[in-house]
C-alpha positions in Angstrom: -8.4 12.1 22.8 -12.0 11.8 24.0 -13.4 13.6 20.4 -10.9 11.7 18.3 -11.8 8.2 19.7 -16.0 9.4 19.1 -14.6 10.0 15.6 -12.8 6.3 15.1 -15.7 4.5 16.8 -18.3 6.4 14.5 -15.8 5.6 11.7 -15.5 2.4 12.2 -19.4 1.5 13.1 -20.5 2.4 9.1 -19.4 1.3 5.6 -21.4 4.5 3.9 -18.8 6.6 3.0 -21.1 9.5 2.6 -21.8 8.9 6.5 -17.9 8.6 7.1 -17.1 11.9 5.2 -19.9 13.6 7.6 -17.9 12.7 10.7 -14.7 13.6 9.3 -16.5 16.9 8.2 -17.7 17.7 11.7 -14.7 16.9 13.3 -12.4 18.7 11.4 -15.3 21.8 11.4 -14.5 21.9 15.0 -11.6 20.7 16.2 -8.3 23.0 17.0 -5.8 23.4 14.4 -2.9 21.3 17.1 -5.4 18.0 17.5 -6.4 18.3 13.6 -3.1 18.0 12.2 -2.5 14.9 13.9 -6.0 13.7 13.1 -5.0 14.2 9.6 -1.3 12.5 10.0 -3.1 9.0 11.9 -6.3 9.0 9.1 -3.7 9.3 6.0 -2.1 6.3 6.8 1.0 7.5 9.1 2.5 6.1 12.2 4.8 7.1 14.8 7.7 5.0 14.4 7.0 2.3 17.4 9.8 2.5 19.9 8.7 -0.3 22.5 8.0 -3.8 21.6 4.8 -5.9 22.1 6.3 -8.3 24.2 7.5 -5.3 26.8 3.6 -3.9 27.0 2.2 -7.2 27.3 4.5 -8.0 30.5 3.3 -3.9 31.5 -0.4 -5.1 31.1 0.6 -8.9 33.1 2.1 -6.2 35.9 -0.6 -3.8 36.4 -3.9 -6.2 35.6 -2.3 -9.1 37.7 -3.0 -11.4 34.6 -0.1 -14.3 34.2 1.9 -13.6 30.8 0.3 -16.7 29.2 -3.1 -15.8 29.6 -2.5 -12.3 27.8 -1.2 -13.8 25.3 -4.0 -16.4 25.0 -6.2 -13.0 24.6 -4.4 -11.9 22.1 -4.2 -14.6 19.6 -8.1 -14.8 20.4 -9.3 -10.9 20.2 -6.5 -10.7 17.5 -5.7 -7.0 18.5 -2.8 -6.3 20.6 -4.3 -2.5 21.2 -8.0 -3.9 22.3 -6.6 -6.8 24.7 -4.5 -4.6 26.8 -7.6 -2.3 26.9 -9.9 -4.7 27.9 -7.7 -6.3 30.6 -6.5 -3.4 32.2 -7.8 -2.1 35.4 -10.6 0.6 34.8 -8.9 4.3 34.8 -8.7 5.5 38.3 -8.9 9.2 36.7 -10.5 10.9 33.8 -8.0 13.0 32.4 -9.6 15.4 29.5 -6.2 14.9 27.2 -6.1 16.5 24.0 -5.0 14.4 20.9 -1.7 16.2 20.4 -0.7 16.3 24.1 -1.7 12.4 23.9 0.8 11.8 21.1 3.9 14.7 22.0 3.9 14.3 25.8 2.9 10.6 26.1 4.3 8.8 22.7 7.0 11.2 21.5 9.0 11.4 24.4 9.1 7.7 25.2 12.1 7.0 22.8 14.9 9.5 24.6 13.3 7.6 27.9 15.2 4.3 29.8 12.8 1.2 30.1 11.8 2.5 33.6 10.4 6.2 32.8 8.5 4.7 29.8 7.0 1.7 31.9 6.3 5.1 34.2 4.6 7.3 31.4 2.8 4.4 29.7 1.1 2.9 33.0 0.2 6.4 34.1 -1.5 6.8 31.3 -3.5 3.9 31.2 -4.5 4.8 34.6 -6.3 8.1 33.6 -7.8 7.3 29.8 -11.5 5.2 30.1 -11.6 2.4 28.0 -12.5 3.5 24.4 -9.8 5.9 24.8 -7.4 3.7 26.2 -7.5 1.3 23.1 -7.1 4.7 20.4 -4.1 5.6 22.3 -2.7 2.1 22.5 -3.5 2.0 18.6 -1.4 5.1 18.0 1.3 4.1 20.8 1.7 0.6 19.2 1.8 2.0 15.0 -1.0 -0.4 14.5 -3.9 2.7 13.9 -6.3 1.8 11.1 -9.7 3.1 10.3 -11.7 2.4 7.1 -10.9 6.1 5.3 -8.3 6.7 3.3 -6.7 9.5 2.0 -9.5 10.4 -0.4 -12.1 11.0 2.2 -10.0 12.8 4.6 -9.0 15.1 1.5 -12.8 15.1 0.8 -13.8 16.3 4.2 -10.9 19.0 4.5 -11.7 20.6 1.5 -15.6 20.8 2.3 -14.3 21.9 5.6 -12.5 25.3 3.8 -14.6 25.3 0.3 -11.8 24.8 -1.8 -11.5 22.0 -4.2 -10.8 18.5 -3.4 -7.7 18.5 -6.1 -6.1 21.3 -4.0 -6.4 19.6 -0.3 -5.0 16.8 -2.2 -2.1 18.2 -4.0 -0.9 19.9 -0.2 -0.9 16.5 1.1 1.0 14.9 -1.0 5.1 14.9 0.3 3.3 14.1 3.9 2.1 16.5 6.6 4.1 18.3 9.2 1.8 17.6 12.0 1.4 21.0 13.4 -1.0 23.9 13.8 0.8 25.9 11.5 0.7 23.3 8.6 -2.9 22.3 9.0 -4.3 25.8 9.2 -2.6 26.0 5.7 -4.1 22.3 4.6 -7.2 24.6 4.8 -6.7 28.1 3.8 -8.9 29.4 1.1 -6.4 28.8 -2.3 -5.1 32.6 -2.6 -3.8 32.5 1.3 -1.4 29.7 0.1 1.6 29.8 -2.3 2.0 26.1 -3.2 5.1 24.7 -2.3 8.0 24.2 -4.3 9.4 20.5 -3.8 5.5 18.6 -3.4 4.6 16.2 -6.0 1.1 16.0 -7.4 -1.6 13.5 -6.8 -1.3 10.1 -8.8 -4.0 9.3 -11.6 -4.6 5.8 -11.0 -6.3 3.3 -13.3 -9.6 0.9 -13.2 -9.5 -2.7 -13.6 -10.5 -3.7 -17.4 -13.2 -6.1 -16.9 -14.2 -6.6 -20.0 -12.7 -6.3 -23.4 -12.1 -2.7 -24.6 -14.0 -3.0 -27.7 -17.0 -3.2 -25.3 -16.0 -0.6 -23.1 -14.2 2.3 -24.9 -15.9 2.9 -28.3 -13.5 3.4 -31.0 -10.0 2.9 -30.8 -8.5 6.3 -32.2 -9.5 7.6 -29.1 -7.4 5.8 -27.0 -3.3 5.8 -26.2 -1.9 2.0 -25.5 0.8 1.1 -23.3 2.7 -2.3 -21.6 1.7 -2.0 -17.9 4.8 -2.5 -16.4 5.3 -4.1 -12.3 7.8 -1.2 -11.1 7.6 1.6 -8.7 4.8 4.4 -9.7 7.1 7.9 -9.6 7.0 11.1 -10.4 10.4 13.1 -11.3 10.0 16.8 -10.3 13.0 19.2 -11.6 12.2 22.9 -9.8 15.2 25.3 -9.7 18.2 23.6 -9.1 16.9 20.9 -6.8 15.7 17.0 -8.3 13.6 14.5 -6.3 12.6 11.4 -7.3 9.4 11.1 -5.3 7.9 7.2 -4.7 4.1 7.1 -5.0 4.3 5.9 -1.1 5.5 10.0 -0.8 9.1 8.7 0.0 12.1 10.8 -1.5 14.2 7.8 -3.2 16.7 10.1 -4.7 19.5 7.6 -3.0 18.0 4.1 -3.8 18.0 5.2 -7.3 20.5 8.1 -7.7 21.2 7.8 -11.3 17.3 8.9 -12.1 18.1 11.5 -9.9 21.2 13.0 -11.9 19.5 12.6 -14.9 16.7 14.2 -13.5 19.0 17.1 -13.5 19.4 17.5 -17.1 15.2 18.4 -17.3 14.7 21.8 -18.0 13.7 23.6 -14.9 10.1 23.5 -13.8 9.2 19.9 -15.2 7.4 17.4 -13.5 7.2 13.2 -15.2 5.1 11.0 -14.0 6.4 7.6 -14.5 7.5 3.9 -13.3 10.9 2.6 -12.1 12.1 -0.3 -13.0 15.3 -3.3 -12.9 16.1 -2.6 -16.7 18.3 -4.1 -18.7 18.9 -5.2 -22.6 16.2 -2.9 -23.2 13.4 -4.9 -21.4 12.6 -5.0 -17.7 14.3 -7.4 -14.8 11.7 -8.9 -12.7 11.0 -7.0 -9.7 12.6 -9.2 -7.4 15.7 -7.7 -9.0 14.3 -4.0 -8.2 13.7 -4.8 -4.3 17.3 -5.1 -3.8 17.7 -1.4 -4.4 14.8 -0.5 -2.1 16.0 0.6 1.6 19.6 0.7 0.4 22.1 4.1 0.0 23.9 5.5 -2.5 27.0 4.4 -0.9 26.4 0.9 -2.3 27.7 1.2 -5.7 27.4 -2.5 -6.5 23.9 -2.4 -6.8 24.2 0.6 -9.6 25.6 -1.9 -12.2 23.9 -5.4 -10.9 20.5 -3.8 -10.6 20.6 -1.5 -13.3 17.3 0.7 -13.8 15.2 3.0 -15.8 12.8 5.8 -15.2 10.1 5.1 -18.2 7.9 8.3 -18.0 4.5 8.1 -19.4 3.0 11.6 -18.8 4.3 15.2 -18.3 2.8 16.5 -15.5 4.9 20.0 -15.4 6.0 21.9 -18.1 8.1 25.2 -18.0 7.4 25.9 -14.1 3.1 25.7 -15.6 0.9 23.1 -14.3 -0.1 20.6 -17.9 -2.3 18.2 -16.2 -5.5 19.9 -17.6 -4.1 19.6 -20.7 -5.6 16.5 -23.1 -3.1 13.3 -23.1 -1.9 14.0 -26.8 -1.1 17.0 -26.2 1.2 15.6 -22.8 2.4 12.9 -25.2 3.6 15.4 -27.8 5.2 17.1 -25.6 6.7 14.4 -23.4 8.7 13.0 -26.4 10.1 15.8 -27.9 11.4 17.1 -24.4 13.1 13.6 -23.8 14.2 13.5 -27.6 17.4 14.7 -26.8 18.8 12.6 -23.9 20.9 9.8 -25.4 20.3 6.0 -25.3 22.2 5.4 -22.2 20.5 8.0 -19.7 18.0 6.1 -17.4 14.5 8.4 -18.8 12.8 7.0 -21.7 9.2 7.6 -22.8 7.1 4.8 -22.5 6.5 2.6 -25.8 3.2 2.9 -27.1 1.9 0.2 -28.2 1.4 -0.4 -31.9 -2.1 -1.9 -32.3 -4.2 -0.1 -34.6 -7.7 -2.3 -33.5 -8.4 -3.5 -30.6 -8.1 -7.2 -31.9 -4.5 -6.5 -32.2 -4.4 -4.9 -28.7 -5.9 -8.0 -27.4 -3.3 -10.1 -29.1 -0.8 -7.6 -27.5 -1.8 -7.7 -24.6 -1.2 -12.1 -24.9 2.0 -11.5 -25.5 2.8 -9.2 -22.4 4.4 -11.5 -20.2 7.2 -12.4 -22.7 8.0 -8.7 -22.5 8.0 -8.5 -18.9 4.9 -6.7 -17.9 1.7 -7.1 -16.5 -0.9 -6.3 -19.4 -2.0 -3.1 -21.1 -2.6 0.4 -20.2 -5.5 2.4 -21.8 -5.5 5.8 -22.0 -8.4 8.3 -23.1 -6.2 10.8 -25.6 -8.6 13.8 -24.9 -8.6 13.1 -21.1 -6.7 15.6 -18.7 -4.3 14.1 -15.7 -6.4 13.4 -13.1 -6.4 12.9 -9.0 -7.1 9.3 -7.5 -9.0 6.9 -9.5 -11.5 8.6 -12.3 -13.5 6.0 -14.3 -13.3 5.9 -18.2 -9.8 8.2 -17.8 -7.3 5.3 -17.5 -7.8 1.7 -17.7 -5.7 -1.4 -16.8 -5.8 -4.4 -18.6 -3.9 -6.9 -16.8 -3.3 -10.5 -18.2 -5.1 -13.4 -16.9 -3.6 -14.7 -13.9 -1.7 -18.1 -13.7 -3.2 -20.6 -11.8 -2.6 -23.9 -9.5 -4.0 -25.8 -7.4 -2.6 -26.1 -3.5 -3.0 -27.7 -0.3 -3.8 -25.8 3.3 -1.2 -27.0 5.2 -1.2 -24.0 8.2 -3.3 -21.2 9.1 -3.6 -17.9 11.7 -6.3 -16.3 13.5 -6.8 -12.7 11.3 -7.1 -9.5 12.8 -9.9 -6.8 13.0 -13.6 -7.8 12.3 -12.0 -11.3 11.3 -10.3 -11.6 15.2 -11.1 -15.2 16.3 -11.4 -16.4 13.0 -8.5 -18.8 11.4 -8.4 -16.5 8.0 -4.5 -16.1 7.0 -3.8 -19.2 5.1 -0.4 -21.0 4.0 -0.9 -23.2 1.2 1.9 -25.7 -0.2 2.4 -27.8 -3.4 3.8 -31.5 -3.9 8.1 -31.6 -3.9 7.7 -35.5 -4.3 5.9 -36.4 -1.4 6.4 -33.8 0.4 4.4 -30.4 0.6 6.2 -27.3 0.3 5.0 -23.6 1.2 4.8 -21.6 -1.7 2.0 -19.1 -0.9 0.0 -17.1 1.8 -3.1 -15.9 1.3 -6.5 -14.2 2.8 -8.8 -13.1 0.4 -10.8 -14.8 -1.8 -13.2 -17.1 0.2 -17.0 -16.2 1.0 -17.9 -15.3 5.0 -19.4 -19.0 5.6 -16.7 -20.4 3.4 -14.2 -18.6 6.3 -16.9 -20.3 9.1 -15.9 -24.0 7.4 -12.5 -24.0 7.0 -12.3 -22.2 10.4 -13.5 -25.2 12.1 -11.5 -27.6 9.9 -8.4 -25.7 11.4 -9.6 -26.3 14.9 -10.4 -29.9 14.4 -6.9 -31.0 12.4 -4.8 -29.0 13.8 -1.7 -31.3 14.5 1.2 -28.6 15.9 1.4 -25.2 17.0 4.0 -22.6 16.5 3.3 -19.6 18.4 0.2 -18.3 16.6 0.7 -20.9 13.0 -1.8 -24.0 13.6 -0.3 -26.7 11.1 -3.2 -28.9 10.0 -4.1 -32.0 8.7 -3.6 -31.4 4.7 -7.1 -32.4 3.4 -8.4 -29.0 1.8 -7.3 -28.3 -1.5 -8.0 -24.6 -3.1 -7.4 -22.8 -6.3 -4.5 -20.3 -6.1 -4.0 -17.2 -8.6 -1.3 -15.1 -8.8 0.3 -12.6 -11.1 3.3 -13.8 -11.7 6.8 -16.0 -10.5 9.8 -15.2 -9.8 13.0 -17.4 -8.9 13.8 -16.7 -5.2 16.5 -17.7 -2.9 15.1 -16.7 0.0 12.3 -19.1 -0.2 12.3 -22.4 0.8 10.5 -23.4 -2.3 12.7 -21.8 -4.1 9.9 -19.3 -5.7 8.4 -16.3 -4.7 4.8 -15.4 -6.4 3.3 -12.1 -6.8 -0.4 -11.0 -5.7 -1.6 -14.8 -4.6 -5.4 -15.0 -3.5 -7.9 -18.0 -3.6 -10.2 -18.1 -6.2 -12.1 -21.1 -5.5 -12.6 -24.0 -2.5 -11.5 -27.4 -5.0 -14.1 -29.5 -3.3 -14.0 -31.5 -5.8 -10.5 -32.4 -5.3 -8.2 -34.9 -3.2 -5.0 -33.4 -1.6 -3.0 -35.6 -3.7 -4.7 -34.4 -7.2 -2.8 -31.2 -6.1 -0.3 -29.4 -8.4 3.3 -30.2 -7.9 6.0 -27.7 -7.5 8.0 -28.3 -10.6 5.0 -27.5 -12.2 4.7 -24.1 -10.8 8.6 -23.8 -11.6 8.3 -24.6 -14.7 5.9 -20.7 -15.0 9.1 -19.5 -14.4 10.7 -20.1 -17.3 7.9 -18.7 -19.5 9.0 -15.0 -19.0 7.5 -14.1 -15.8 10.6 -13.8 -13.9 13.8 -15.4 -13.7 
């Protein structure tokens, strides 16, 4: 624990990634195979499923500090980090126990959920006791599920591979599916490429795209060179036929094969050894349902058979990833293309797997007029693809571009806020905004980025000076701040009280220059609704 929590506070004290990768570089370079792979699990974004509440330590913490209930929670909602306040109020440790990383997680976090209340009050106290500070408030991070750290998956993959001098793309490819978090597995993370035969059922990295900022006819030359498609709002997939065996892998490394069994058993009509690389989405009438329609599959099994024909769906591939058992992502994009539709030529216009339209636009002032038109066919914007470009790993600039349509807009009223978490503890930064029903304002958005740091400072101290009610940690407010609200898209909801749900919302602007009741109106935000977005 003691040389993983010098690697999160080193971590955390820089924004340099070339500084990050160093310490993830020389901690890997030296630490033992059993503490690594758990390293790697916590810094790729894993958690141990949480198996005892917040509510249950914070009464642990009241117990053995001698701190009433109410004022723990008072330090909460102020540090805004359930991990740091019960290290901070905590008695000092009366012990320095020297505990390894993966004793700290399998002898002091695994066991706890085959343990009654009493043997896990006994386990977690005792061990509290012997960590020091710094390392009390890492383990409580991985004890509580809440670990973050600002890497992600492509540094860590970074690190590893400069830690065995193999390429980045290979590290990568071995983590995708998830690691076992063992010595075995991480010493072959890091074997040298000929010690490993890769494994059979693991997807490949994603190729993600840019953000179009400008037009394409200023940013990517001439237009033969480039593949056009509708960006769709699905879930990014890849289809992987090998042997006899199908799995329909989620770009969050889940196996949905039974939230979408259908893509599945089609899946098995793929020659063997073929990998797509695609989106799922609600389809139906040969366009796509909004995704609203699509979350009802999510979490759910295959024993639900409604759901197959009210939530119908499609796998549209865009790219062939794995052809005849032989890796085709070095390949160029035409060449994948070409390939792509003749091998889904053959399945008939009822199976789930389609290739993706291309777009016809032969200049880009038709593609920008395409792209104008892609919310009346359900997606997002445009996808630009470089035709001579080979499948790549993570986000590669000038390979793939998205250009996403111009966001709708409105114009809403704070009406609540919570302190935010992290670096922004302390701080009122999570925001719920609300739009005119009459005279009446409803919620119909949360939001948290968008503003500048001394714009935060402002409407900070407005919160504490109109705050009329409390809920737990919600301040409601005086309504007198109106901002600028984007958003992707909208989409009829019944579990809303607004009766809409809106996609992506973040402030784009503090409306100074506007009185609370110069606000937009929710019919008007409705009324989006009906102009293709969702519905």
């Amino acid at each position: 624990m003691e040389r993983f929590t010098r690697l999160y506070l080193a971590i955390d004290a820089t924004t340099r990634t070339s500084e990050k990768v160093t310490h993830l570089r020389d901690y890997f370079a030296s630490a033992a195979p059993a503490d690594a792979a758990w390293a790697v699990f916590f810094l790729t974004g894993h958690r141990l499923r949480r198996v005892i509440t917040p509510k249950t330590l914070r009464a642990w913490v009241a117990e053995a500090s001698g701190y009433p209930p109410w004022l723990i929670t008072a330090c909460r909602e102020r540090v805004g980090d359930l991990a740091e306040t019960m290290s901070l109020l905590l008695p000092a440790a009366e012990t320095h126990d020297p505990l390894p990383l993966h004793r700290a997680v399998e002898e002091r976090i695994a066991p706890l959920r085959r343990c009654d209340e009493e043997t896990q009050r006994a386990l977690v106290t005792a061990t509290w006791a012997a960590l020091p500070d710094d390392m009390r408030f890492v383990w409580n991070k991985l004890l509580l599920g809440s670990f973050r750290v600002g890497v992600g998956r492509r540094l860590v993959t970074r690190a590893l591979a400069k830690v065995a001098d193999i390429e980045p793309a290979i590290v990568a490819h071995r983590l995708m599916g998830g690691l076992t978090p063992t010595p075995e597995a991480y010493t072959q993370l890091v074997a040298s490429e000929a010690d490993v035969v890769e494994a059979g059922l693991r997807p490949y990295p994603f190729c993600l795209a840019h953000g179009l900022d400008d037009p394409p006819s200023e940013t990517c030359g001439s237009r033969v060179d480039w593949q056009v498609e509708w960006k769709w709002d699905g879930i990014r997939a890849q289809l992987l036929r090998r042997g006899d065996d199908v799995v329909v892998w989620s770009r969050g490394e889940e196996i949905v094969n039974e939230q979408f069994p259908e893509i599945a058993a089609a899946g098995a009509d793929l020659p063997p050894g073929t990998t797509l690389d695609g989106e799922i989405l609600a389809w139906s009438d040969d366009r796509p349902l909004p995704f609203a329609a699509l979350q009802r599959r999510l979490g759910r099994r295959m024993t639900q058979l409604a759901l197959w024909t009210e939530v119908p769906v499609a796998f549209i591939a865009f790219d062939l990833l794995e052809q005849s058992g032989g890796d085709a992502r070095e390949r160029p994009l035409r060449e994948r293309r070409a390939a792509l539709e003749t091998l889904l030529d053959g399945f008939d216009a009822l199976s789930p797997l389609r290739p993706a339209p291309i777009v016809p636009a032969a200049t880009w002032a038709e593609v920008a007029a395409a792209r104008a038109e892609a919310r009346t066919r359900g997606a997002e914007g445009l996808m630009i693809k470089r035709l001579d470009a080979a499948y790549g790993v993570g986000r590669e600039r000038g390979v793939w571009w998205k250009w996403k349509v111009d966001p709708h807009h409105v114009d809403a009223v704070l009406i609540a806020a919570e302190r935010g978490h992290g670096r922004r503890a302390g701080l009122f930064t999570d925001y719920t905004f609300g739009l005119w029903d009459g005279e009446v304002l409803v919620p119909v958005a949360k939001a948290y980025s968008g503003l500048t740091n001394e714009e935060i400072r402002a409407v900070d101290r407005h919160v504490r000076a109109t705050t009329r009610e409390r809920h737990g940690p919600v301040h409601v407010v005086t309504p007198e701040l109106v901002f600028e609200i984007a958003f992707e898209r909208v989409q009829a909801s019944t579990r809303h009280r607004s009766g809409v749900a809106v996609r992506f919302p973040r402030m784009t602007r503090w409306r100074t220059d506007k009185k609370p009741e110069e606000a937009d109106t929710l019919p008007t935000l409705k009324r989006l609704i009906d102009d293709g977005d969702a519905a």
